[in-house]
ROVOLO-615925 format. One line per field, with one value per residue (C-alpha): x, y, z; residue number from 0. Coordinates in steps of 0.02 Angstrom, whole numbers. Each point is the difference from the previous one (the first is absolute). Layout:
! residues N
px: X, ... .
py: Y, ... .
pz: Z, ... .
n: NUM, ... .
***
This chain:
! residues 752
px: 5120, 28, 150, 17, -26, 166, 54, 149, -127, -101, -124, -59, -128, -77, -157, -141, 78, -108, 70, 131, 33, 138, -35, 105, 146, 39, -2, -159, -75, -172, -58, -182, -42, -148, 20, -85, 143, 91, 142, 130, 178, 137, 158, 141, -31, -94, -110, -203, -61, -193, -130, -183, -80, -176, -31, -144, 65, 110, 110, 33, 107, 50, 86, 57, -34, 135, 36, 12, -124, -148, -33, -113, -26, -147, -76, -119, -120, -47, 67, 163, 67, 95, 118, 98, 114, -42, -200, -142, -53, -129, -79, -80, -127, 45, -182, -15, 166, 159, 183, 117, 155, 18, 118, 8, 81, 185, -94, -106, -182, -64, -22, -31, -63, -17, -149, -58, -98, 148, -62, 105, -86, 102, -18, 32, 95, -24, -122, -190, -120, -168, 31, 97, 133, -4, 32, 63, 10, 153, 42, -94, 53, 59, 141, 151, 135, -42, 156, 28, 150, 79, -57, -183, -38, -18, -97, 55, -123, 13, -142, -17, -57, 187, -30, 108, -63, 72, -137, 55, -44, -90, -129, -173, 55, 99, 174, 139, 12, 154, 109, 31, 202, 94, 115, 179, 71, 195, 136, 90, 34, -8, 83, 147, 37, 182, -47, -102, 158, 89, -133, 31, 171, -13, -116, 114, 137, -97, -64, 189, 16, -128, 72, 165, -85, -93, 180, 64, -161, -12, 203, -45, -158, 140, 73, -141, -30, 188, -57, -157, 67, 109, -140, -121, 175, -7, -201, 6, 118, -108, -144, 88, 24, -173, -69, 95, -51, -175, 23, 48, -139, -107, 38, -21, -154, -66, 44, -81, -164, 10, -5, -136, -89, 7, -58, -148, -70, -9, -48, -157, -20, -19, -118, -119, -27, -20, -116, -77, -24, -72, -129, -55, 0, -103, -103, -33, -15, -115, -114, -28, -8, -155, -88, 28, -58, -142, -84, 16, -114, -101, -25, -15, -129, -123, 36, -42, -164, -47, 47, -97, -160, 24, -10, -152, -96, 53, -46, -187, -11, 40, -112, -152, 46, 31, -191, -80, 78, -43, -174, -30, 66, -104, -165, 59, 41, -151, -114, 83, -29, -195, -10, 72, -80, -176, 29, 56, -147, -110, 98, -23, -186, 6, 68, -127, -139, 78, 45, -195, -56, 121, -44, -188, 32, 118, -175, -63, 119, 142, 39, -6, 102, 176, 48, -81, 101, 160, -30, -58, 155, 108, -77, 12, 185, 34, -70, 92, 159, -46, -34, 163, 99, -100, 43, 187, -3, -64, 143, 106, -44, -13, 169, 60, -49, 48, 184, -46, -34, 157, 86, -106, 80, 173, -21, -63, 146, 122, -54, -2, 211, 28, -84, 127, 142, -28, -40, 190, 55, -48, 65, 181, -17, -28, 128, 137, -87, 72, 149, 33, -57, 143, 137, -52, 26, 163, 73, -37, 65, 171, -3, -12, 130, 126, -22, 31, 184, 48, -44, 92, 163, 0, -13, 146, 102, -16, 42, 161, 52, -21, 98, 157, -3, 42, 109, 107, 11, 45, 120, 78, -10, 107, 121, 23, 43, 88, 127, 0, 21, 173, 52, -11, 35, 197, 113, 176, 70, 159, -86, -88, 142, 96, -210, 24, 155, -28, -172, 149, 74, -127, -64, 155, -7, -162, 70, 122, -138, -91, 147, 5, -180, 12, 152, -108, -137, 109, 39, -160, -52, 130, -54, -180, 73, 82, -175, -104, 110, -43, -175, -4, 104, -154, -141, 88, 11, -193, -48, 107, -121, -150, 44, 27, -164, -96, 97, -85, -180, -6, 78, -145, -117, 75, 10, -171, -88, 115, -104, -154, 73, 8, -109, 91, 179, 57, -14, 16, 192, 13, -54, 122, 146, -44, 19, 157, 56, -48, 43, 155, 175, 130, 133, -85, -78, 190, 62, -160, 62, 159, -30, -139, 124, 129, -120, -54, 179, 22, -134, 32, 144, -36, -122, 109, 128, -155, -49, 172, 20, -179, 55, 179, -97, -127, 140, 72, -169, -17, 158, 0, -183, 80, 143, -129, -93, 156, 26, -150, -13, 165, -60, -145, 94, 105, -164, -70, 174, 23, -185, 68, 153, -146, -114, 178, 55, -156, 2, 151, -41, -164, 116, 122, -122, -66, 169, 3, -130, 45, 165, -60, -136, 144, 78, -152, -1, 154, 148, 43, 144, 112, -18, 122, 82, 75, 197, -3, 172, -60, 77, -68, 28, -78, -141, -34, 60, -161, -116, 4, -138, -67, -68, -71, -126, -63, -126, 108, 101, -139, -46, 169, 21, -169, 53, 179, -129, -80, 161, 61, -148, -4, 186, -23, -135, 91, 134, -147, -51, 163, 44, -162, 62, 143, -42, 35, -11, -97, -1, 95, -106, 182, 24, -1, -33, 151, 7, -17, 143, 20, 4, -181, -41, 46, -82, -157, 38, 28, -157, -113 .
py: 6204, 142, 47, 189, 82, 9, -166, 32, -28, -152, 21, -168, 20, -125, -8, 101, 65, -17, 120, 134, 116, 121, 176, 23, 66, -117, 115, -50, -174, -26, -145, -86, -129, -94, 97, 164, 104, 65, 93, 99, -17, 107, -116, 142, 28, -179, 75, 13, 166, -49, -121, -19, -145, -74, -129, -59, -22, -158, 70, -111, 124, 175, 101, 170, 133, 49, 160, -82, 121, -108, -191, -120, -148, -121, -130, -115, 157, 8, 155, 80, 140, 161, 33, 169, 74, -136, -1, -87, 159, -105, -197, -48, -152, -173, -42, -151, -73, -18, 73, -111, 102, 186, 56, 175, 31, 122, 119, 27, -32, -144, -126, -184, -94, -202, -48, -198, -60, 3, 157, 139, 200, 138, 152, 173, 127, 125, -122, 29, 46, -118, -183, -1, -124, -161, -170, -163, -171, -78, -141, -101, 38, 160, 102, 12, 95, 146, 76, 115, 10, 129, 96, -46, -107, -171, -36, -168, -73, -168, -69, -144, -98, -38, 104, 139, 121, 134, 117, 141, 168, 132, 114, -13, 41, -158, 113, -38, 132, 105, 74, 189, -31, -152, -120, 18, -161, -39, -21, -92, -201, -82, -150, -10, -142, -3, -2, -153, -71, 31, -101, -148, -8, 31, -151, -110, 44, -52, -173, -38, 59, -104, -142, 21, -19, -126, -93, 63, -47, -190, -1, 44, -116, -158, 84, -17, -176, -45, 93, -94, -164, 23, 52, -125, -120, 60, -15, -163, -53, 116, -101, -163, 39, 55, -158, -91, 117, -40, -174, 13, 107, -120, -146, 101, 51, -176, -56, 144, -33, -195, 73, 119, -140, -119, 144, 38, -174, 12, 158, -57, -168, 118, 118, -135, -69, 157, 22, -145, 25, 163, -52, -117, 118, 121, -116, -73, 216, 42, -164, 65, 179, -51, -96, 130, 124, -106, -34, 182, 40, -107, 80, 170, -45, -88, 176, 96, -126, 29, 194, 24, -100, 112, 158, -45, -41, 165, 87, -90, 60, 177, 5, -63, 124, 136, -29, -41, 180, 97, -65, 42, 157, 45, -50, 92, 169, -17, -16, 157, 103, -64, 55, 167, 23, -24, 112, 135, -18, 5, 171, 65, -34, 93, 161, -47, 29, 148, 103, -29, 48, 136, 68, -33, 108, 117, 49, 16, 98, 68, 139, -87, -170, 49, -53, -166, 4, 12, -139, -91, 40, -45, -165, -62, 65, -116, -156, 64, 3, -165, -97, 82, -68, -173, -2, 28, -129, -129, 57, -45, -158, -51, 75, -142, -141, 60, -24, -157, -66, 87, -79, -188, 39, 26, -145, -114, 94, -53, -190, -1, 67, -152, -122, 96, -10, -210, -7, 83, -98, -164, 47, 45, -171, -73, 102, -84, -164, 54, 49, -137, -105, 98, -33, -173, 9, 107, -133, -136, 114, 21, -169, -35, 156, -112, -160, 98, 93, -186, -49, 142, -30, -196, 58, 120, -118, -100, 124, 43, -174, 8, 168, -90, -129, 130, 69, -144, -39, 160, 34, -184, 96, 130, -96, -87, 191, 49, -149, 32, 195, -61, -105, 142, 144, 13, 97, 31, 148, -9, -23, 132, 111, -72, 58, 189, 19, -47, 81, 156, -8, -12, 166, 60, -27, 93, 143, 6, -33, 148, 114, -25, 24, 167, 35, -24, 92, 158, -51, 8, 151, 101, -55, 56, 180, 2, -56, 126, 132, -65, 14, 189, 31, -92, 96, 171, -57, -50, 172, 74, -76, 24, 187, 2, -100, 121, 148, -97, -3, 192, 9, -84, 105, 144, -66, -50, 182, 48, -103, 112, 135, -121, 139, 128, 7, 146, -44, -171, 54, 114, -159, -129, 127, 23, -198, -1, 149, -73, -181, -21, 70, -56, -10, -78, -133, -42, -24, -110, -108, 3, -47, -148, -80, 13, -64, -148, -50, -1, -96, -144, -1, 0, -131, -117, 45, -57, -132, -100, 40, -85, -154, -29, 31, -132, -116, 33, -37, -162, -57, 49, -76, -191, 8, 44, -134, -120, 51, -38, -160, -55, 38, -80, -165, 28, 16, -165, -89, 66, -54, -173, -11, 70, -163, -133, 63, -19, -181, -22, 70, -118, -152, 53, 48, -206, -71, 113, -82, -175, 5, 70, -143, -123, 84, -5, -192, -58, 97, 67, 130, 61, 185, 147, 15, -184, 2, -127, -48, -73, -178, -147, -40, 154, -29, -159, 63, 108, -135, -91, 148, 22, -185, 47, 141, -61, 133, 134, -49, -33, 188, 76, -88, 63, 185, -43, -60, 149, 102, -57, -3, 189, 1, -65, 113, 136, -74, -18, 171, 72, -90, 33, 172, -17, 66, -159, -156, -136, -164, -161, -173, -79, 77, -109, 80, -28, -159, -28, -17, -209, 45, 58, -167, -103, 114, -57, -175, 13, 76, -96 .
pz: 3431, -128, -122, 1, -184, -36, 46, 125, 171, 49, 137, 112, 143, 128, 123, -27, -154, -169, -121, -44, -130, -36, -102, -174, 69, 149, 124, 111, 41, 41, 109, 43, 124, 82, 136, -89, -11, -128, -1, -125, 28, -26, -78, 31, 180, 34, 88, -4, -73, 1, 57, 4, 108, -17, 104, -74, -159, -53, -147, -171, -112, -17, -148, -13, -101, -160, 117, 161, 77, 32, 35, -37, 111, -15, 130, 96, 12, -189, -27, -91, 113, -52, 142, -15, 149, 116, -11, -119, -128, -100, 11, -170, 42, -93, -28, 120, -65, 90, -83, 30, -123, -59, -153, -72, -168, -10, -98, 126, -101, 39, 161, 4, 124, 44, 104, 102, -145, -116, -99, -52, -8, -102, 57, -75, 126, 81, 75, -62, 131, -87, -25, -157, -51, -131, 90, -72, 57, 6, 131, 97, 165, 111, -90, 118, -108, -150, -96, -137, -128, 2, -162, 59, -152, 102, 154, 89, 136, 123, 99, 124, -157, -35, -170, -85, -113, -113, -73, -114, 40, -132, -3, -51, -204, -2, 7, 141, 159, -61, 145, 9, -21, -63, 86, -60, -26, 50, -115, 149, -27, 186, -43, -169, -83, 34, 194, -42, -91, 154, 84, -82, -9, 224, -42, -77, 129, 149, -95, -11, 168, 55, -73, 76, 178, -57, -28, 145, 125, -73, 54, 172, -4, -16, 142, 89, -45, 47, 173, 9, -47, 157, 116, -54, 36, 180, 11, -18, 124, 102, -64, 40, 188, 18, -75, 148, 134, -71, 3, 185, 28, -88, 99, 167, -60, -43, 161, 79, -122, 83, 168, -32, -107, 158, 124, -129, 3, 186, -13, -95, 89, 164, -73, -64, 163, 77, -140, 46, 165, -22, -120, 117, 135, -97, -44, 161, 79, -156, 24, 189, -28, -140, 142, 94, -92, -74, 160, 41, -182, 84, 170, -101, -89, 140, 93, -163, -31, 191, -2, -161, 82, 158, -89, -116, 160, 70, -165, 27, 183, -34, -154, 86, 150, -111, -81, 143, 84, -138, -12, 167, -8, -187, 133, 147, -97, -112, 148, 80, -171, -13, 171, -10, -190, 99, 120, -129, -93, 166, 43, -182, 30, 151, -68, -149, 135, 107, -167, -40, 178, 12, -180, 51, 180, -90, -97, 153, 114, -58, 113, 174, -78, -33, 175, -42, -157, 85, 137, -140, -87, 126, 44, -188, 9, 144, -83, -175, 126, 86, -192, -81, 180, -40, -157, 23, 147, -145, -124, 137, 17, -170, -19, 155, -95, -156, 90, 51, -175, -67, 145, -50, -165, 47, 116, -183, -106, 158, -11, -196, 4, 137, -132, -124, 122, 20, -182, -39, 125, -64, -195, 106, 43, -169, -61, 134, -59, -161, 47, 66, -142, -90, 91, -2, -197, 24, 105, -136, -129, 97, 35, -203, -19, 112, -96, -171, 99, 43, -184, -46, 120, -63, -201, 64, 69, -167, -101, 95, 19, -203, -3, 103, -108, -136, 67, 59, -188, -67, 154, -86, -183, 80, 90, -171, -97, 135, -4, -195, 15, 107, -116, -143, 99, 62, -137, 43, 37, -78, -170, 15, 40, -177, -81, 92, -48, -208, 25, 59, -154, -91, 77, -52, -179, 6, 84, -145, -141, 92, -6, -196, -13, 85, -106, -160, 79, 11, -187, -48, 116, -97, -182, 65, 26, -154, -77, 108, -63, -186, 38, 64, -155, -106, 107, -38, -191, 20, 84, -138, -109, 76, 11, -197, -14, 105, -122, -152, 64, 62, -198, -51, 85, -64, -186, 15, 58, -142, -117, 44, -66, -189, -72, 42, -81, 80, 189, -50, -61, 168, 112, -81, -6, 195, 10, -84, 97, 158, -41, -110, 23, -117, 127, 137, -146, -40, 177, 25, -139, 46, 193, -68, -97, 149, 130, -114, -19, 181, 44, -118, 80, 172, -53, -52, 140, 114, -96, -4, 208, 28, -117, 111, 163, -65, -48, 174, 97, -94, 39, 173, 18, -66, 118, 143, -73, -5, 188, 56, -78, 83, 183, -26, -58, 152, 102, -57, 26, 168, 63, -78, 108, 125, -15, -19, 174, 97, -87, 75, 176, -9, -45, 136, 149, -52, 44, 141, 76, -73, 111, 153, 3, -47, 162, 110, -37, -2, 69, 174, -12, 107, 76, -74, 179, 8, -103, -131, 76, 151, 4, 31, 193, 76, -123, 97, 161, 12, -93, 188, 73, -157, 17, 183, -64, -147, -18, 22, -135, -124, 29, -44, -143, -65, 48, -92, -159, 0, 18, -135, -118, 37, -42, -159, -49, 30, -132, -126, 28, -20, -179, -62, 33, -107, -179, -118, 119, -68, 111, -46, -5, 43, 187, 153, 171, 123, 76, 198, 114, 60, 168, -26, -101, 152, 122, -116, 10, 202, 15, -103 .
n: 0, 1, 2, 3, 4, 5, 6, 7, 8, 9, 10, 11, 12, 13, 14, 15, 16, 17, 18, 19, 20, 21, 22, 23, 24, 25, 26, 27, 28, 29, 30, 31, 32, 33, 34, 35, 36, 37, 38, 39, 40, 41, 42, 43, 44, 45, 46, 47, 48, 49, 50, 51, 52, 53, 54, 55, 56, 57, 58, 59, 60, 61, 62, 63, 64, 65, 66, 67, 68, 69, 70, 71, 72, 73, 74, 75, 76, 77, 78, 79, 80, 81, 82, 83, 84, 85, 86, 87, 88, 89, 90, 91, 92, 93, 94, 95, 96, 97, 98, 99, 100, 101, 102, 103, 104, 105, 106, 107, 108, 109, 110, 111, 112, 113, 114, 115, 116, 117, 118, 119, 120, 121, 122, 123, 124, 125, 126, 127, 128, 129, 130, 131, 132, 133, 134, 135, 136, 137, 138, 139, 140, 141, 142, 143, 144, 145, 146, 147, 148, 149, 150, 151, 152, 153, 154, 155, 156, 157, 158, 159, 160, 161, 162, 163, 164, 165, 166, 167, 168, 169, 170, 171, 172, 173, 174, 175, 176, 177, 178, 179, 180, 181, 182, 183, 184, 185, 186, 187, 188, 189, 190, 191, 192, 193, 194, 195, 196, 197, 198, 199, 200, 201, 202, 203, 204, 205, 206, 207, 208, 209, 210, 211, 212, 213, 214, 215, 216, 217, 218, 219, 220, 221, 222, 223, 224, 225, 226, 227, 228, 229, 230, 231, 232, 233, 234, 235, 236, 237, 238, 239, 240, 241, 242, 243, 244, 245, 246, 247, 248, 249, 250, 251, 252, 253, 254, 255, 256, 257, 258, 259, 260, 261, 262, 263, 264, 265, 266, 267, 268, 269, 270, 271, 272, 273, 274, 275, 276, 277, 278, 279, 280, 281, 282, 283, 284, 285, 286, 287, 288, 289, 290, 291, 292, 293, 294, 295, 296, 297, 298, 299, 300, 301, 302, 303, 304, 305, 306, 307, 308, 309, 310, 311, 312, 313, 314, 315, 316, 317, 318, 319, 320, 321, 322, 323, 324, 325, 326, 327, 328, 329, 330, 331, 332, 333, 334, 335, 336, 337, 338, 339, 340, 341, 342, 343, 344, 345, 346, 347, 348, 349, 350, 351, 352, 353, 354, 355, 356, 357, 358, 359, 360, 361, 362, 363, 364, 365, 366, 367, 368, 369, 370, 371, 372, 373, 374, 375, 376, 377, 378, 379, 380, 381, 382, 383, 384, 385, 386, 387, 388, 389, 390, 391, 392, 393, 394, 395, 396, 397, 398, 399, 400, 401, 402, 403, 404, 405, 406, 407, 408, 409, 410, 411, 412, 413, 414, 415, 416, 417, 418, 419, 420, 421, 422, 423, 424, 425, 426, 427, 428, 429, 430, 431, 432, 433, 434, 435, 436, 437, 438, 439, 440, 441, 442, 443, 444, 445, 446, 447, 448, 449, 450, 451, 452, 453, 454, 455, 456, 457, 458, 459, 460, 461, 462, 463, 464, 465, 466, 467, 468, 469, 470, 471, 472, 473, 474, 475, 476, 477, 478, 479, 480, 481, 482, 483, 484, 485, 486, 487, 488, 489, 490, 491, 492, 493, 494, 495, 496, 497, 498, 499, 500, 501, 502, 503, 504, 505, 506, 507, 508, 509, 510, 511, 512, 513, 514, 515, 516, 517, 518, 519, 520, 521, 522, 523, 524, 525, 526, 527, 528, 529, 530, 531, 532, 533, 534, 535, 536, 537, 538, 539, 540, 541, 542, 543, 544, 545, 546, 547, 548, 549, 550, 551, 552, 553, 554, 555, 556, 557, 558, 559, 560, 561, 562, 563, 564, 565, 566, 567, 568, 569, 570, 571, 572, 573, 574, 575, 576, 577, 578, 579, 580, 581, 582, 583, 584, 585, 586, 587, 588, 589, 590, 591, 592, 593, 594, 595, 596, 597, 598, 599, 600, 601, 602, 603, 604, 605, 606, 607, 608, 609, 610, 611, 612, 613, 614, 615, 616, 617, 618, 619, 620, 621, 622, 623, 624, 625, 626, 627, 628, 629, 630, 631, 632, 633, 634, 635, 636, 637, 638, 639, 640, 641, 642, 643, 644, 645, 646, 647, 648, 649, 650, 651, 652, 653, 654, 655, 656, 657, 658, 659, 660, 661, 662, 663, 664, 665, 666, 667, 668, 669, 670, 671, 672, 673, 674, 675, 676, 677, 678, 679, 680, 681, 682, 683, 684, 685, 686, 687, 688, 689, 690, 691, 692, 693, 694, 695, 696, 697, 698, 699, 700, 701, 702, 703, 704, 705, 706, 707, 708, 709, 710, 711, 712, 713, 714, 715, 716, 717, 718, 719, 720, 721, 722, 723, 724, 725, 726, 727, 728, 729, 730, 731, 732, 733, 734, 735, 736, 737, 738, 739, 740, 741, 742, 743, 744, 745, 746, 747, 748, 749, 750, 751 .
***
């Protein structure tokens, strides 16, 4: 990310991005990535003017020159690239070190640039073509970031070290690098001090602001708690019929847990005998199947032992056949070649003794024996014809048996891969003994596996039996709370209606306390225009003054380049009648003294105007604040008294509810009314007209007066529940309940 040089753009990039740098006037950006591209954008259009891509080449940093003509971009190759109109123009070598940043000065004369090993190389520019630039080291680390102020007399580098440094910039006599034109500074102010004023006093407006909601959000907090007192009311009747639901649920549960515990045990009790019985079984099949298999090792290895002394006596057969065949045929053959080597000689001597005869006749006659010569010729042909045929006849042969003794050795080479074949045999046998010998120790271990489950199962069922335990106590814990939560838990309804209905009022006096407040709030909001309108007056007064102080100091500049003319008198006089000239009026320096005086009058007044509003509207506030006070403290002491009457009624209900159930065991005990049906002005005779069949079905009669009992039980609790209803009613320790009719009382006599 980049500001531009004048401060009004901000650039931000992302991805291959590493650097981007905008030219002095704003109007280009130039971007480098990892990618080996860089590229020169035009901000007016948006669009790309140029671009040069090296894939090769992973770029670090790139700068651009003071007249946006060329760039300079530096990389993982080592080098620092001129790129002009969309190609490399120049690549100046690094010297075996890697540029990670690239600055080049506004002026336009010099180039810095940050390498890995933390070093940084100033170079003059145009660039030099021979190795010439001065390096310091500075960090400790790769530089990431190189910047230049903007009158080139600080350099300020980062590295990966975490380090900052600010060098200062001069040239090799010590003196700073001046710029060609100076930077014009602003006479603009960004910021005044009356806006900051203004500030403040927005400041102190929203902190009473803020305070006003603050009042206003803890009044609708209590209204909240009023709403969640009522919820919380209605929660816990919720909560009370869900604590009886679970109790029923409990109870079906624990008899469901009895059942399951009584199928479990025979559950188990089953399994263990079928786990008995199929140990023994097991044991009984495994004892058999290792005789079994034990008298077969056996057999297998008498028919190894006998195979293995069967094939060593075949192995001695066809060795002593083997040497006794090849001895005869080593006599045989050699016989054949003495005989034939004899007979070669014999014939060699032959031709020994006809080449001497026929050299010895050839001296002799030479003319008449060249038809000798060719009989002779012939007939040694023939024999040469009949030896060669001989000889092949014998290279037959001795090819035969050579067959034979390859086929005597295939025949050995067969009987050696049978020996092999019963030898792999016999370990495929040893390795089923094995096998076997496994599964033998598999069976044990499942056998030990089984004991450790039924260990298991029986630690289990302890630990469950431990668990119901448990619970049955803390299902007796809750059965305990839950009779106490009824006990606490049944408000009446009618009270609260008397609590809403204060609380209403009370609502209501805040409502009216709130209206006031507002009504002082547009009280004050108007004193705080009248006060804001003091203050612009006092700001123009100030900028009054701060004009006239600004007129002194430009005097005192002037008066004091009119002291360099001390020496001489006569443009000294022309300078300070130019002051005065320029300076002093006599009517304007009247009116000024005229309008200070004015102005200072009116402001003490003012003042003091101000002053005795802020000391009634304090007066006011404090007042108001005490009677807020007052109010407060008033509903609060109604508060406390109501939640007394709160606490004295539920007493009472308690007591009540307790001589509720007093009577209606009284009842259950020891009367028998009469149903609501039956006139109490039934006389006597028909009463004991009907007693007659009452007397025949006893049981009958013992029934109906129950459901009459019960009849009227429910009748009276109806009559509790409707004067507890009644706002006021407190029960009497002096009633009596109505007393039977005496037809009943004999009835009860009769039938006892």
């Amino acid at each position: 990310c980049s500001f531009s040089n004048g401060g009004h753009l901000f650039a931000a990039v992302s991805g291959n991005v590493r650097s981007v740098v905008w030219n002095m006037d704003d109007s280009k950006l130039v971007s480098c990535g990892t990618d080996g591209a860089v590229y020169e954008w035009n901000l007016s259009s948006g669009k790309r003017e140029t671009e040069c891509v090296l894939k090769s080449c992973s770029y670090n940093c790139v700068t651009i020159s003071p007249d946006a003509k060329i760039i300079f971009a530096v990389g993982s190759d080592q080098t620092l690239k001129e790129i002009a109109d969309s190609s490399v123009l120049r690549e100046t070598s690094a010297f075996d070190v890697i540029y990670t940043a690239v600055v080049i000065s506004h002026s336009g004369r010099m180039m810095f640039l940050g390498t890995s090993v933390g070093t940084i190389r100033a170079v003059k520019y145009p660039l030099p073509l021979q190795k010439e630039f001065n390096e310091y080291q500075a960090h400790a680390g790769p530089i990431t970031k190189m910047l230049l102020t903007f009158d080139d007399q600080f350099l300020l580098t980062t590295a990966e070290d975490g380090c900052l440094f600010t060098w200062k910039v001069f040239d090799k006599d010590g003196r700073g690098i001046k710029r060609e034109r100076e930077v014009g500074f602003a006479e603009e102010v960004l910021v005044t001090k009356t806006d900051m004023e203004e500030k403040a006093q927005i400041m102190l407006e929203l902190k009473t602001r803020v305070e006003e909601l603050k009042m206003e959000n803890e009044y609708q907090l209590r209204l909240k708690d009023m709403n969640y007192s009522e919820k919380i009311k209605e929660l816990t009747d919720k909560f009370i019929q869900e604590m009886e639901s679970l109790k029923t649920k409990n109870q079906v549960l624990k008899t469901e847990k009895e059942k399951q515990d009584i199928l479990h045990r025979e559950h188990i009790e089953n399994l263990l005998d079928k786990q008995s019985r199929e140990l023994q079984d097991l044991e009984n099949c495994n004892n058999q199947k290792l005789l079994l298999e034990y008298e077969k090792y056996q057999e297998l290895q008498l028919k190894s032992q006998r195979m293995q002394e069967e094939y060593e006596k075949q192995l001695r057969d066809n060795d002593e056949t083997k040497s006794q065949a090849l001895e005869e045929l080593t006599e045989f053959y050699e016989a054949k070649l003495q005989e034939k080597t004899t007979f070669l000689e014999e014939a060699q001597e032959d031709v020994r003794q006809q080449l001497r005869e026929f050299e010895e006749t050839k001296k002799q006659i030479e003319e008449d024996e060249d038809l000798e010569i060719q009989d002779i010729k012939t007939k040694y042909e023939k024999k040469l014809r009949e030896e060669k045929e001989s000889n092949l006849r014998l290279k037959g042969e001795t090819g035969i048996m050579r067959k034979k003794f390859s086929s005597l050795q295939k025949e050995i080479e067969e009987r050696a891969n049978d020996v092999d074949t019963l030898k792999g045999e016999q370990v495929k046998l040893q390795g089923v003994i094995k096998s076997l010998e496994k599964d033998i120790v598999g069976l044990k271990r499942e056998i030990q596996e089984r004991d450790e489950t039924i260990q298991d199962k029986e630690k289990r069922i302890y630990d469950l039996k431990k668990k119901n335990q448990e619970l049955e106590k803390f299902k007796f814990v809750l059965d305990y709370k839950i009779k106490e939560l009824k006990k606490q838990i049944e408000p009446r309804e009618n009270e609260i209606k008397v609590l809403k209905e204060q609380i209403q009022e009370m609502e209501a006096e805040l409502e009216r306390s709130h209206k006031q407040n507002t009504q002082l709030e547009l009280n004050i909001t108007e004193l705080w225009q009248k006060l804001r309108a003091t203050d612009q007056e006092i700001r123009r007064e100030r900028q009054k003054e701060r004009d006239l102080e600004a007129l002194v100091k430009r005097f005192k500049t002037d008066l004091h380049n009119c002291v360099a003319y001390i020496q001489d008198p006569r443009l000294l006089k022309e300078k300070v009648r130019g002051l005065f000239e320029k300076y002093v009026q006599p009517a304007d320096m009247v009116e000024m003294a005229e309008l200070n005086t004015d102005l200072q009058q009116e402001y003490a007044r003012q003042r003091e105007h101000l002053e005795r509003n802020l000391a009634t509207l304090r007066k006011k506030v404090v007042k108001e604040s005490e009677l807020h006070r007052t109010d407060y403290v008033r509903i609060m002491q109604e508060n406390v008294s109501l939640i007394k009457e709160i606490n004295e009624l539920r007493r009472e209900l308690k007591f009540t509810r307790s001589q509720v159930y007093d009577l209606e065991a009284t009842l259950k005990l020891t009367r028998k009314l009469r149903p609501q049906d039956v006139p109490e002005t039934v006389p006597r005779e028909d009463m004991l007209r009907v007693a007659p069949p009452m007397r025949l079905n006893q049981q009958e009669e013992t029934e109906r007066i129950i459901e009459m009992q019960r009849q009227e039980i429910q009748r009276l609790r109806d009559q509790i529940q409707e004067q507890e209803q009644v706002p006021g009613f407190h029960p009497l320790a002096g009633t009596r309940l109505p007393s039977l009719p005496r037809e009943e009382v004999d009835f009860e006599l009769q039938t006892n």
